[in-house]
PDB file of the backbone (N, CA, C, O) and the ligand in Angstrom, with CONECT records:
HET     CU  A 101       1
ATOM      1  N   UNK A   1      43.986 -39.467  39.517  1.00  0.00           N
ATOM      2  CA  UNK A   1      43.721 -39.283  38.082  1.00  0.00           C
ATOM      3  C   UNK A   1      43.411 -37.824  37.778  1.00  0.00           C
ATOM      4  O   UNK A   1      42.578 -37.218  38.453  1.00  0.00           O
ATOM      5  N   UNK A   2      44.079 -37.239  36.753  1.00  0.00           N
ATOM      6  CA  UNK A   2      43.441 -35.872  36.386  1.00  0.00           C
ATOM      7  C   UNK A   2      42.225 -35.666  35.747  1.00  0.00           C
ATOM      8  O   UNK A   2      41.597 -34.662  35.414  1.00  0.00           O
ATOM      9  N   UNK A   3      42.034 -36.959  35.650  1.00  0.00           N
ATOM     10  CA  UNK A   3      40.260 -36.495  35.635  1.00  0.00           C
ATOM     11  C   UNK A   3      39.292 -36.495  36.254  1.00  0.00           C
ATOM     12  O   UNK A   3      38.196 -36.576  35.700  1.00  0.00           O
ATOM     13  N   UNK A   4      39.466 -36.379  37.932  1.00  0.00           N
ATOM     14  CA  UNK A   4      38.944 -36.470  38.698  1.00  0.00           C
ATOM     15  C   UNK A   4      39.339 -34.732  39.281  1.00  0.00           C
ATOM     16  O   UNK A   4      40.380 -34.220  38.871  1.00  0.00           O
ATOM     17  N   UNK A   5      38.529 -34.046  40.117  1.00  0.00           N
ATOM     18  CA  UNK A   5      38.587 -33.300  41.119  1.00  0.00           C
ATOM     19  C   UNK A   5      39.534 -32.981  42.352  1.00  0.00           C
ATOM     20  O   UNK A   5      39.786 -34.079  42.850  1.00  0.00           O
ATOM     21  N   UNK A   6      40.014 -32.236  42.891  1.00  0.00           N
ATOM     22  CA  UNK A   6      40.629 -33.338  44.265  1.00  0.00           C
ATOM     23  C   UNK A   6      39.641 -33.934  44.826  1.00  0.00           C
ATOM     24  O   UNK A   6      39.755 -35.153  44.957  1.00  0.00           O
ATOM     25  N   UNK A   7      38.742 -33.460  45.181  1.00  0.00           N
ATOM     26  CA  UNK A   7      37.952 -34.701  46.002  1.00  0.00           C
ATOM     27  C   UNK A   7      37.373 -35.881  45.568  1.00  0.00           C
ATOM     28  O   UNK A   7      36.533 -36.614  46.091  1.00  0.00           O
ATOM     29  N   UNK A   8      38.104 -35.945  44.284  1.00  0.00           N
ATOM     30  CA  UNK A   8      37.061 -37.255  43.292  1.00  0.00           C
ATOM     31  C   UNK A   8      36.264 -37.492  43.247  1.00  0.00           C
ATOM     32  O   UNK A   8      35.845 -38.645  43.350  1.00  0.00           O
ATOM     33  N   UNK A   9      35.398 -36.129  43.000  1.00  0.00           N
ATOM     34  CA  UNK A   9      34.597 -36.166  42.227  1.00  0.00           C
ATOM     35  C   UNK A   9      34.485 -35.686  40.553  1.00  0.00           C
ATOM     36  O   UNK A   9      35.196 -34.841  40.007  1.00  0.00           O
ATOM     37  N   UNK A  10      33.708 -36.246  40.112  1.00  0.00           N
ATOM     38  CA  UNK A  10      33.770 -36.441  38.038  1.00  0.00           C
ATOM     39  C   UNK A  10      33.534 -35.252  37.793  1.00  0.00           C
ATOM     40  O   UNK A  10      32.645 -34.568  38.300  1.00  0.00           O
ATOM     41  N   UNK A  11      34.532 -34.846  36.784  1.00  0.00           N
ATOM     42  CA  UNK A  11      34.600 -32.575  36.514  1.00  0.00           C
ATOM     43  C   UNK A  11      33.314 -33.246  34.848  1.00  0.00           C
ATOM     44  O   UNK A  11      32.816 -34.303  34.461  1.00  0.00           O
ATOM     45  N   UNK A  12      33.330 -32.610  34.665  1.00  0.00           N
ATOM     46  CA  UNK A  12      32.050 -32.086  33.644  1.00  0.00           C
ATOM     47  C   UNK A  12      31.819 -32.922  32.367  1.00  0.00           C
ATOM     48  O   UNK A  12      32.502 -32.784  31.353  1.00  0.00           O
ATOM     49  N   UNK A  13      31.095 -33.548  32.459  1.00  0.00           N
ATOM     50  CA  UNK A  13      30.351 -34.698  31.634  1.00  0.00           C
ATOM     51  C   UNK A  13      30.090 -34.502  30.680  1.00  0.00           C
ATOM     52  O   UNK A  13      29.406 -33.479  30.658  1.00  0.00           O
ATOM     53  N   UNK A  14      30.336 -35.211  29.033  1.00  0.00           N
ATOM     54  CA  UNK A  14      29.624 -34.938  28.351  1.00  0.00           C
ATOM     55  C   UNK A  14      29.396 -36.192  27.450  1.00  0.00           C
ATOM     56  O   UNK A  14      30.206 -37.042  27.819  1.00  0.00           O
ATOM     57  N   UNK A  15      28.605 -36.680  26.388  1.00  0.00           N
ATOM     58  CA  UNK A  15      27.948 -38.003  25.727  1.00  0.00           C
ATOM     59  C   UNK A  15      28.390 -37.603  24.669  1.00  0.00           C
ATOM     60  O   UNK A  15      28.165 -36.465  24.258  1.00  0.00           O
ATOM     61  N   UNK A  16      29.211 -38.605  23.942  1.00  0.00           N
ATOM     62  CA  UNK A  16      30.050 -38.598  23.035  1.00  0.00           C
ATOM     63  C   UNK A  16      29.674 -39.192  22.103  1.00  0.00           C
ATOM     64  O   UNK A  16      29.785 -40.357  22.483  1.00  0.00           O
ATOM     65  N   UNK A  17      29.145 -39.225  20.730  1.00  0.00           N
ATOM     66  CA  UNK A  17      28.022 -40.322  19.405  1.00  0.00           C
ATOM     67  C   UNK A  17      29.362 -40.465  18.447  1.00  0.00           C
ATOM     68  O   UNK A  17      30.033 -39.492  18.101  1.00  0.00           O
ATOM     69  N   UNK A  18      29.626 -41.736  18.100  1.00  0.00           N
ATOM     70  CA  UNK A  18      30.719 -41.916  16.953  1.00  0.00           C
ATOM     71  C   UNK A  18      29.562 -42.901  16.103  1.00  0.00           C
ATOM     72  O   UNK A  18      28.758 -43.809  16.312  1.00  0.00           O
ATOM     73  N   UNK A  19      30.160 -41.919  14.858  1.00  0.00           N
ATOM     74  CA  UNK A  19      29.317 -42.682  13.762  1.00  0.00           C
ATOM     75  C   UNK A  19      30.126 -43.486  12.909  1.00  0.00           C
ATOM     76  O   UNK A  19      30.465 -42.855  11.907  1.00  0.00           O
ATOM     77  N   UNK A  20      30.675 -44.981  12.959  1.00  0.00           N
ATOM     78  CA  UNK A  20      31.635 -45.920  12.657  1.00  0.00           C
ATOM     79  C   UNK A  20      31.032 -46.767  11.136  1.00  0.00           C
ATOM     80  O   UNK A  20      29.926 -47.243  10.878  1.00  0.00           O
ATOM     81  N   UNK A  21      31.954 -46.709  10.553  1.00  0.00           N
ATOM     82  CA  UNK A  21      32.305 -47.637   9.532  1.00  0.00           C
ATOM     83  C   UNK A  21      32.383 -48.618   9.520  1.00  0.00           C
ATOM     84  O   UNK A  21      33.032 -48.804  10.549  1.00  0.00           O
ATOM     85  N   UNK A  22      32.125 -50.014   8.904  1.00  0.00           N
ATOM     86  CA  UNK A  22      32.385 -51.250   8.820  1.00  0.00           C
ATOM     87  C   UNK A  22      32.197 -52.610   9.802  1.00  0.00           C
ATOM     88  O   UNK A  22      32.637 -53.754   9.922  1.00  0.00           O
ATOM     89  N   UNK A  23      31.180 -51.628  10.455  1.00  0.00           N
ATOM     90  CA  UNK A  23      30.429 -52.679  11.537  1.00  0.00           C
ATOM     91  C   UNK A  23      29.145 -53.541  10.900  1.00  0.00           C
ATOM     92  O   UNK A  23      28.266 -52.871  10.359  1.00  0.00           O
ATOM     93  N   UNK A  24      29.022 -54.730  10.930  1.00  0.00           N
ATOM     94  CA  UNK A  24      28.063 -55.612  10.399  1.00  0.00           C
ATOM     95  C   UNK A  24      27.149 -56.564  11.561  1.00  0.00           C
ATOM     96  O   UNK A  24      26.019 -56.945  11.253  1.00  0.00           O
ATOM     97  N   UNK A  25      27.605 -56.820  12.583  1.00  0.00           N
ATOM     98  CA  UNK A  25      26.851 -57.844  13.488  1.00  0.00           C
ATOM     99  C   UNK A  25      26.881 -57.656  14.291  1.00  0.00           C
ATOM    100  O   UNK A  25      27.207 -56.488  14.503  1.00  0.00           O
ATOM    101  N   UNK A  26      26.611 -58.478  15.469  1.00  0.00           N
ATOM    102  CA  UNK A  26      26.753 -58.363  17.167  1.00  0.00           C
ATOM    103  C   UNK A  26      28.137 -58.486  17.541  1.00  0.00           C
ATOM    104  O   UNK A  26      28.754 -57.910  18.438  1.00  0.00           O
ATOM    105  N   UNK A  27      28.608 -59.542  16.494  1.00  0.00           N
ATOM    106  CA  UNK A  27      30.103 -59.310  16.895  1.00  0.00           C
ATOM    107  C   UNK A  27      30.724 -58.197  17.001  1.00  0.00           C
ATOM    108  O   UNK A  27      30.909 -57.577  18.048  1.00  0.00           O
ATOM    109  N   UNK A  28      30.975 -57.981  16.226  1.00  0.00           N
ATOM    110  CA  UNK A  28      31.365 -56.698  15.713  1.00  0.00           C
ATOM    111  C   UNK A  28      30.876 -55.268  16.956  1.00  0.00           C
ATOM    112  O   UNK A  28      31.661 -54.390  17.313  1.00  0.00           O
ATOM    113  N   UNK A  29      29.326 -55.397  17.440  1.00  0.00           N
ATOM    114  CA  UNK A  29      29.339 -54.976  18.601  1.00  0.00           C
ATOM    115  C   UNK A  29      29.779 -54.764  20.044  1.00  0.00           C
ATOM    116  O   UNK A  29      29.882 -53.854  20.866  1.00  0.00           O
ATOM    117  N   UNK A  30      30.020 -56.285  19.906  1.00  0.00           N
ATOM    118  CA  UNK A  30      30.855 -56.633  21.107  1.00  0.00           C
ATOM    119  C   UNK A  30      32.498 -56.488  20.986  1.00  0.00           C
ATOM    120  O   UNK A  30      33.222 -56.174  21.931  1.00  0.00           O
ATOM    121  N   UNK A  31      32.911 -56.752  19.759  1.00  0.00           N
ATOM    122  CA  UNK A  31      34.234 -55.968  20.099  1.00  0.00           C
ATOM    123  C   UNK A  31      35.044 -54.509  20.257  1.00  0.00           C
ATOM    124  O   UNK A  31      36.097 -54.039  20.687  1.00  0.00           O
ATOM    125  N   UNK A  32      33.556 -54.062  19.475  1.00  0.00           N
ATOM    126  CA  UNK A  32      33.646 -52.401  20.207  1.00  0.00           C
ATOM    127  C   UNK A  32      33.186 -52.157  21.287  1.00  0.00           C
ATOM    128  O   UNK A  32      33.682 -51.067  21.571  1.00  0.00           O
ATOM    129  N   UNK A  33      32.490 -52.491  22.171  1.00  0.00           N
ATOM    130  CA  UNK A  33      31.836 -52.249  22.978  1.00  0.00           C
ATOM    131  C   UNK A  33      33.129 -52.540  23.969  1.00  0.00           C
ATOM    132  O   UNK A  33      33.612 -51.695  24.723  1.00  0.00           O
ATOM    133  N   UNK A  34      33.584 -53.877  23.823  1.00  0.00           N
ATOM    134  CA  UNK A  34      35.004 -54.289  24.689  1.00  0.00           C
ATOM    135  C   UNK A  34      35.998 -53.520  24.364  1.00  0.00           C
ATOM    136  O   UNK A  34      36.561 -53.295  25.436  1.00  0.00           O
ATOM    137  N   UNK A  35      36.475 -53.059  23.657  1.00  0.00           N
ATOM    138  CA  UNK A  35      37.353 -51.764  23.024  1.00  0.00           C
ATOM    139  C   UNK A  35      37.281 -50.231  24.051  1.00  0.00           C
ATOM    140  O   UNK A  35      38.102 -49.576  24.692  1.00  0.00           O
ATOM    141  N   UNK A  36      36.013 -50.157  23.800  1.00  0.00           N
ATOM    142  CA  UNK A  36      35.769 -48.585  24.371  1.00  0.00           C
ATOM    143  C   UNK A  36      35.253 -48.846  26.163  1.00  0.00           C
ATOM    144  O   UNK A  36      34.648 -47.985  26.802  1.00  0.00           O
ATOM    145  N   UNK A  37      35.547 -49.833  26.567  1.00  0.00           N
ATOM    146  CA  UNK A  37      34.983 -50.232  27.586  1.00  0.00           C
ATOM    147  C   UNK A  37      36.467 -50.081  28.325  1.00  0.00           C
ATOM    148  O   UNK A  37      36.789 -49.382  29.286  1.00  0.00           O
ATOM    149  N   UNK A  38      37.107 -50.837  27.660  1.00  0.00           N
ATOM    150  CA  UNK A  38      39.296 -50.436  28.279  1.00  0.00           C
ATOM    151  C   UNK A  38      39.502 -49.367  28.069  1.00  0.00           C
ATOM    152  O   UNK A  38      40.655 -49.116  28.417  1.00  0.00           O
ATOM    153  N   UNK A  39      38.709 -48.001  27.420  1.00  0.00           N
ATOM    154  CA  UNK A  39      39.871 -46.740  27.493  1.00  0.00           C
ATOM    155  C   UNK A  39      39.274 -46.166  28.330  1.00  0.00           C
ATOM    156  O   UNK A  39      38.083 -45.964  28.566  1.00  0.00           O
ATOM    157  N   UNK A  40      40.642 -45.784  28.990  1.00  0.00           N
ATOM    158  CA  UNK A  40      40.485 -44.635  30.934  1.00  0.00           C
ATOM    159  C   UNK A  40      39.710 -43.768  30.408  1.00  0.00           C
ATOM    160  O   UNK A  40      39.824 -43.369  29.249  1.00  0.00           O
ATOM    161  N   UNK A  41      38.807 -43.381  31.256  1.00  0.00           N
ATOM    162  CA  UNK A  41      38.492 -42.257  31.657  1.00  0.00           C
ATOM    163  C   UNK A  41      36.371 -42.120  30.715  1.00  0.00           C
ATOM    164  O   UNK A  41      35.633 -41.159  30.927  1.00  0.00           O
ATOM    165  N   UNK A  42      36.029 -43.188  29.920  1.00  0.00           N
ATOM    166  CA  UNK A  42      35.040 -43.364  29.645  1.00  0.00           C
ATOM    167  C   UNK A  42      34.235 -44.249  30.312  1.00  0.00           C
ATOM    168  O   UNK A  42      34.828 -45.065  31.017  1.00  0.00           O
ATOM    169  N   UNK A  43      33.138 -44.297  30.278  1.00  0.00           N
ATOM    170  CA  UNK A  43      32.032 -44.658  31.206  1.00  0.00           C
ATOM    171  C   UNK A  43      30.292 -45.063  30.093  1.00  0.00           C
ATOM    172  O   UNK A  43      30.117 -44.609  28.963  1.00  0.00           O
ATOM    173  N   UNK A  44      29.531 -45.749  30.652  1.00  0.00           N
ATOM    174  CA  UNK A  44      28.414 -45.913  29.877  1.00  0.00           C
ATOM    175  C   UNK A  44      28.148 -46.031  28.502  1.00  0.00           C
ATOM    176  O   UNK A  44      27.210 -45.591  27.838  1.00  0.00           O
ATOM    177  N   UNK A  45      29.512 -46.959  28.063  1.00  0.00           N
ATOM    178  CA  UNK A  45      29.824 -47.736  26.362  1.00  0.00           C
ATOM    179  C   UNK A  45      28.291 -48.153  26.276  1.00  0.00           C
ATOM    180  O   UNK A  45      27.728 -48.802  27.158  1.00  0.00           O
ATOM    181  N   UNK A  46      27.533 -47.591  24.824  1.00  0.00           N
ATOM    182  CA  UNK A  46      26.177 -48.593  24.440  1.00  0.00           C
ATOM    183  C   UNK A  46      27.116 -48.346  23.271  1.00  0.00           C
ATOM    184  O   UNK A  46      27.890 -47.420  23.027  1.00  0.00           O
ATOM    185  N   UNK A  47      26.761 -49.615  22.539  1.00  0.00           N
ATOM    186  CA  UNK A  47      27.291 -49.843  21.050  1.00  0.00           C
ATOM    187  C   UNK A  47      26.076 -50.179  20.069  1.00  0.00           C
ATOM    188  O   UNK A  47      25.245 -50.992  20.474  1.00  0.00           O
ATOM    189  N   UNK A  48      25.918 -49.605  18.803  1.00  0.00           N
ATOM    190  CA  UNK A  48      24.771 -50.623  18.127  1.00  0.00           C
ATOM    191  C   UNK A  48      25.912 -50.790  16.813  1.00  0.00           C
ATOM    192  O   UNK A  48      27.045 -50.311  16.863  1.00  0.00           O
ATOM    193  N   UNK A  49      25.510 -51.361  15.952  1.00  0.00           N
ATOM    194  CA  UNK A  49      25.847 -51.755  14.668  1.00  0.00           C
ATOM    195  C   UNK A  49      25.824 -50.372  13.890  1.00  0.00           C
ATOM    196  O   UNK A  49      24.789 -49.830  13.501  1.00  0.00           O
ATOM    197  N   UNK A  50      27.252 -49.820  13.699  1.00  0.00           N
ATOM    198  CA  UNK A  50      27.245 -48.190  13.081  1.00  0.00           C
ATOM    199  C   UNK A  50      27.426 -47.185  14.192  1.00  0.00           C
ATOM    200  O   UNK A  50      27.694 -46.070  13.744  1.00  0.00           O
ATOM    201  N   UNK A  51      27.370 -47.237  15.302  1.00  0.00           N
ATOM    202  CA  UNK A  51      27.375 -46.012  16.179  1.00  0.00           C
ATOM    203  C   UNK A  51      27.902 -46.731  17.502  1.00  0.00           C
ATOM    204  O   UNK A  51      27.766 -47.941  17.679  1.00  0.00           O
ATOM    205  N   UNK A  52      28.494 -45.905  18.381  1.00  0.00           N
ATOM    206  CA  UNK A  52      29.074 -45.988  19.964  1.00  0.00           C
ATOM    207  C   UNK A  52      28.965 -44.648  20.185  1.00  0.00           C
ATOM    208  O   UNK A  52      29.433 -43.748  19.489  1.00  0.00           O
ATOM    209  N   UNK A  53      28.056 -44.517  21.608  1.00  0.00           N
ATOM    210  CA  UNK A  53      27.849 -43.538  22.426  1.00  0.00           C
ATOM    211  C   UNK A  53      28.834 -43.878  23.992  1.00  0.00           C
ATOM    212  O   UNK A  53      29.283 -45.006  24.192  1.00  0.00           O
ATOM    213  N   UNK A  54      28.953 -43.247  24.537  1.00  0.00           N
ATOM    214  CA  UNK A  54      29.774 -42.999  25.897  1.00  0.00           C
ATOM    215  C   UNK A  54      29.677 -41.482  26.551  1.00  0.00           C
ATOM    216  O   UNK A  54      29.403 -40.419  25.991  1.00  0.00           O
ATOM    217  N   UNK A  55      30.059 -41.811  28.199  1.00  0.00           N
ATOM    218  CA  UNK A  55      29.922 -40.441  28.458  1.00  0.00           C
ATOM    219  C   UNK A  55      31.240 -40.250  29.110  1.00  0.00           C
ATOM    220  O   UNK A  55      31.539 -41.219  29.806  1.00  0.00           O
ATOM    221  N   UNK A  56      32.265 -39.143  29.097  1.00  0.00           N
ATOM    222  CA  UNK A  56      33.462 -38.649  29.759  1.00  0.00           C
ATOM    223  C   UNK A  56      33.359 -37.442  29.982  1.00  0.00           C
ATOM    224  O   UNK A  56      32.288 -36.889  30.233  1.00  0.00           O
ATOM    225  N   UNK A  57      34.638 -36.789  29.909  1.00  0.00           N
ATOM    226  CA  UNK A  57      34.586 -35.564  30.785  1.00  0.00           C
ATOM    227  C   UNK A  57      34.620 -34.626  29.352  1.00  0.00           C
ATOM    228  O   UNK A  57      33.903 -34.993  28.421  1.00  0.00           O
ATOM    229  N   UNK A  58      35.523 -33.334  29.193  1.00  0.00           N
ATOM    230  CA  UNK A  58      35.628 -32.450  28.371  1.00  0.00           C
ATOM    231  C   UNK A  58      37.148 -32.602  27.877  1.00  0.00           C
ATOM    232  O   UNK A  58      37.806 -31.726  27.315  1.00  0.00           O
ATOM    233  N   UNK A  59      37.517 -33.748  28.167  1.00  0.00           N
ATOM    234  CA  UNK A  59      39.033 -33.830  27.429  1.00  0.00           C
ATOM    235  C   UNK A  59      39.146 -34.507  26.163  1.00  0.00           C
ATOM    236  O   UNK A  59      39.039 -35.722  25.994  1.00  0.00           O
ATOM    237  N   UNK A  60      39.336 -33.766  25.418  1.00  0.00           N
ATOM    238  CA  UNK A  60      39.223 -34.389  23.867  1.00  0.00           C
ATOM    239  C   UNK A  60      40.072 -35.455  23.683  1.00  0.00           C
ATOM    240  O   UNK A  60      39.816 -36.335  22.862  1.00  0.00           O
ATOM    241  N   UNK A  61      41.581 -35.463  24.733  1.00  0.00           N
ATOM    242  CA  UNK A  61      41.826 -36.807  24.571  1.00  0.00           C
ATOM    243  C   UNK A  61      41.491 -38.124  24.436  1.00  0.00           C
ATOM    244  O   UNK A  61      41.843 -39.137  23.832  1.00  0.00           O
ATOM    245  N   UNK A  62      40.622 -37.709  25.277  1.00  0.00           N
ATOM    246  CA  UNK A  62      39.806 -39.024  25.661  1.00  0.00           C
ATOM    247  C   UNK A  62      39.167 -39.850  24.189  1.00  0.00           C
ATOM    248  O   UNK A  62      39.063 -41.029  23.852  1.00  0.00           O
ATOM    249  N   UNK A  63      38.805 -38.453  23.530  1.00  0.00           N
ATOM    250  CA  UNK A  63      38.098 -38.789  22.483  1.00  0.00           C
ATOM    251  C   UNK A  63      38.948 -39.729  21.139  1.00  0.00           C
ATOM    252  O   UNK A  63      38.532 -40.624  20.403  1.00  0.00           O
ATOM    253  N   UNK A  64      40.532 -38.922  21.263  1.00  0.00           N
ATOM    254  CA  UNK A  64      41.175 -39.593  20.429  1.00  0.00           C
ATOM    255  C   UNK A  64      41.498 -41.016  20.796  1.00  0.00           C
ATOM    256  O   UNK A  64      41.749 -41.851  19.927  1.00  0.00           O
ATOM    257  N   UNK A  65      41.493 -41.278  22.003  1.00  0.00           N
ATOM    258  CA  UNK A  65      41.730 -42.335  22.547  1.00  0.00           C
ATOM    259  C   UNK A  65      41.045 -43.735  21.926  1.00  0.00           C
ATOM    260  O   UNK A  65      41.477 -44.735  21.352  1.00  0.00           O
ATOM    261  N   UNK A  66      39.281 -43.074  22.515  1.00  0.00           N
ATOM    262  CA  UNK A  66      38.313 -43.869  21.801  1.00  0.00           C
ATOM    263  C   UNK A  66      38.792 -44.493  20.388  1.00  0.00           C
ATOM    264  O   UNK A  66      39.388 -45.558  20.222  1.00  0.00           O
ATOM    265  N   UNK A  67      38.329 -43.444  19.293  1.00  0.00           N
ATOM    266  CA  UNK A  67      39.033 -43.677  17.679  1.00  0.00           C
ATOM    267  C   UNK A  67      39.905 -44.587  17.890  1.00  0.00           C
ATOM    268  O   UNK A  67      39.614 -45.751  17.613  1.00  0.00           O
ATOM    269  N   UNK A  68      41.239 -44.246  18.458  1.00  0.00           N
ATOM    270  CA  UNK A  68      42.200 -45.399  18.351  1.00  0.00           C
ATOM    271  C   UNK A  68      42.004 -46.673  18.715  1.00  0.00           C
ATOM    272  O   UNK A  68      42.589 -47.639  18.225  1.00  0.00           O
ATOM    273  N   UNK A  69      41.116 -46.702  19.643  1.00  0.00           N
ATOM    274  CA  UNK A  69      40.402 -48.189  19.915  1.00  0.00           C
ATOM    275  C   UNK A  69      39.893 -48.538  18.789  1.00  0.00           C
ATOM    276  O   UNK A  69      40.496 -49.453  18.229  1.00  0.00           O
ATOM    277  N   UNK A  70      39.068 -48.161  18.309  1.00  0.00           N
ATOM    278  CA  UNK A  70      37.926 -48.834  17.280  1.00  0.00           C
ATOM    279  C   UNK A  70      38.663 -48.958  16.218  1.00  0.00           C
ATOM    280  O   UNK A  70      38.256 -49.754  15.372  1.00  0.00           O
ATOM    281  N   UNK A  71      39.868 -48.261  15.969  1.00  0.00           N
ATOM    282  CA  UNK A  71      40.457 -47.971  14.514  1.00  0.00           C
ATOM    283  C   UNK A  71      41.169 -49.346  14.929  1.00  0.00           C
ATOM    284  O   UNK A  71      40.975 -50.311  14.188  1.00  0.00           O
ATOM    285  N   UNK A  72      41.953 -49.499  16.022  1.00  0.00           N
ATOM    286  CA  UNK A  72      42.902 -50.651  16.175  1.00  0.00           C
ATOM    287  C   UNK A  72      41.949 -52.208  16.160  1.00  0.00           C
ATOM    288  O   UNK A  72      42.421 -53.276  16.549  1.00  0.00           O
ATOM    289  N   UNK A  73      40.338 -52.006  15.550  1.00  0.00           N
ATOM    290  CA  UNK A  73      39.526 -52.591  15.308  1.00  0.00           C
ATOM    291  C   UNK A  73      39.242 -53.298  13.697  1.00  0.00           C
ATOM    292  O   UNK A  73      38.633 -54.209  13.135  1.00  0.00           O
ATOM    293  N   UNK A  74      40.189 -52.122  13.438  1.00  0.00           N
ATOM    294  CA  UNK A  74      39.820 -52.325  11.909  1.00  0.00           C
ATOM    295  C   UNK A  74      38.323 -51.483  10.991  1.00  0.00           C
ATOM    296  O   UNK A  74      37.952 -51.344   9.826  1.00  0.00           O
ATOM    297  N   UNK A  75      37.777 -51.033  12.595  1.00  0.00           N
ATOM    298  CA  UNK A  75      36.572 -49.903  12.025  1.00  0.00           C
ATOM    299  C   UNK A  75      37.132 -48.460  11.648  1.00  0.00           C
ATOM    300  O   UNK A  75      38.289 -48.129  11.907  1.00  0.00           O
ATOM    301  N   UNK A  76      36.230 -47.645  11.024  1.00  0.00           N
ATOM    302  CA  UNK A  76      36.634 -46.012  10.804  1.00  0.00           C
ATOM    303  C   UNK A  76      35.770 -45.524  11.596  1.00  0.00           C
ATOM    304  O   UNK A  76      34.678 -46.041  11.830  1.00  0.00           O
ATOM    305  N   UNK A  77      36.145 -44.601  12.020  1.00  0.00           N
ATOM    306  CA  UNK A  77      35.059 -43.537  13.230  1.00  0.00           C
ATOM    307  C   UNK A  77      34.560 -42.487  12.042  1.00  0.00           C
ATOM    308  O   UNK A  77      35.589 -42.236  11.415  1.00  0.00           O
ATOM    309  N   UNK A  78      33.885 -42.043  11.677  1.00  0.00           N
ATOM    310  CA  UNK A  78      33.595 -41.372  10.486  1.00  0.00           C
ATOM    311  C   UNK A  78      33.044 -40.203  10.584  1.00  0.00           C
ATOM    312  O   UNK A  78      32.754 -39.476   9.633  1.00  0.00           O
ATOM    313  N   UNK A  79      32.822 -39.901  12.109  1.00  0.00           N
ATOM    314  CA  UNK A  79      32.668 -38.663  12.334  1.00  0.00           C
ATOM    315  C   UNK A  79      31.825 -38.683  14.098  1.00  0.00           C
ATOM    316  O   UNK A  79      31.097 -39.632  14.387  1.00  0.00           O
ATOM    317  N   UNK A  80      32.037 -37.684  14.973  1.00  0.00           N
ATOM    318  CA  UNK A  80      31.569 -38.056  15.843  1.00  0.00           C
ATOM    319  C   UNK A  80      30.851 -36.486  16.970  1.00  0.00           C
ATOM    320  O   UNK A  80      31.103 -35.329  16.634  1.00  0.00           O
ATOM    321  N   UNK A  81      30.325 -36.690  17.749  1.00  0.00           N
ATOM    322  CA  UNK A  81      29.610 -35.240  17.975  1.00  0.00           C
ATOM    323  C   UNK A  81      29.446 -35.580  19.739  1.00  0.00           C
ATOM    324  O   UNK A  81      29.831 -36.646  20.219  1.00  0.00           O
ATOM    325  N   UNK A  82      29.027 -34.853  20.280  1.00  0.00           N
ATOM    326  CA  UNK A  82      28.914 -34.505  22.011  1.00  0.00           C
ATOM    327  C   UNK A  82      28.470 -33.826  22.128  1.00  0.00           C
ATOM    328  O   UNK A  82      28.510 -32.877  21.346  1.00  0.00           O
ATOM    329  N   UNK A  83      27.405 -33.873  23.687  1.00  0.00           N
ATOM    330  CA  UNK A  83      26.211 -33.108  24.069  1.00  0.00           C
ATOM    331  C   UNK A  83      26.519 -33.297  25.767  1.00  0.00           C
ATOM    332  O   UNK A  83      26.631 -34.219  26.575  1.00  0.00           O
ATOM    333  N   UNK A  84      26.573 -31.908  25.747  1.00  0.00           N
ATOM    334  CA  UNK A  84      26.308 -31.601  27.093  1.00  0.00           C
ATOM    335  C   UNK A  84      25.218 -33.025  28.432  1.00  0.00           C
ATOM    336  O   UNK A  84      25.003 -32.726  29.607  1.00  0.00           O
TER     337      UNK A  84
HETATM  338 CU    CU A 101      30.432 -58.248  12.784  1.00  0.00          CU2+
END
C-alpha cells in the first residue's frame, strides 16, 4: 500500500473532525460510522450525531474519500479540519 513505508510502517498521522449535516440518531451513527470504517487507509472512526473524527495519514485523498462515503449516505460533510 502507498500508504505505508517500505517497512510498513504508518508515514504521518493526522485526526481528521467532519462537521456533517443531517444526522439525527444512533442510526444514523452507525451508518456512518460503517461508512468511514470501509474507506482504505482510515483508522479510529468515533462518530457522534453531527461530527466523525478519524485518524490517517497526510493524503487528502483519503479525505475526499471519507465525504464520498457519508455523501453516498445522503449526509453533507459541511466542513472539516485536522490536527497533527
Ligand atoms: Cu438517524
Amino acid at each position: 500500500m502507498r500508504r505505508r513505508g517500505p517497512y510498513g510502517d504508518v508515514m504521518s498521522e493526522k485526526t481528521v473532525t467532519f462537521s456533517i449535516e443531517g444526522m439525527h440518531c444512533g442510526g444514523c451513527v452507525r451508518r456512518v460510522t460503517g461508512a468511514l470504517s470501509e474507506v482504505d487507509g482510515i483508522s479510529d472512526v468515533r462518530v457522534d450525531v453531527g461530527t466523525a473524527t478519524f485518524v490517517t495519514d497526510d493524503d487528502d485523498g483519503i479525505v475526499d474519500e471519507a465525504k464520498a462515503a457519508v455523501a453516498a449516505l445522503g449526509f453533507t460533510v459541511t466542513g472539516w479540519q485536522a490536527a497533527a
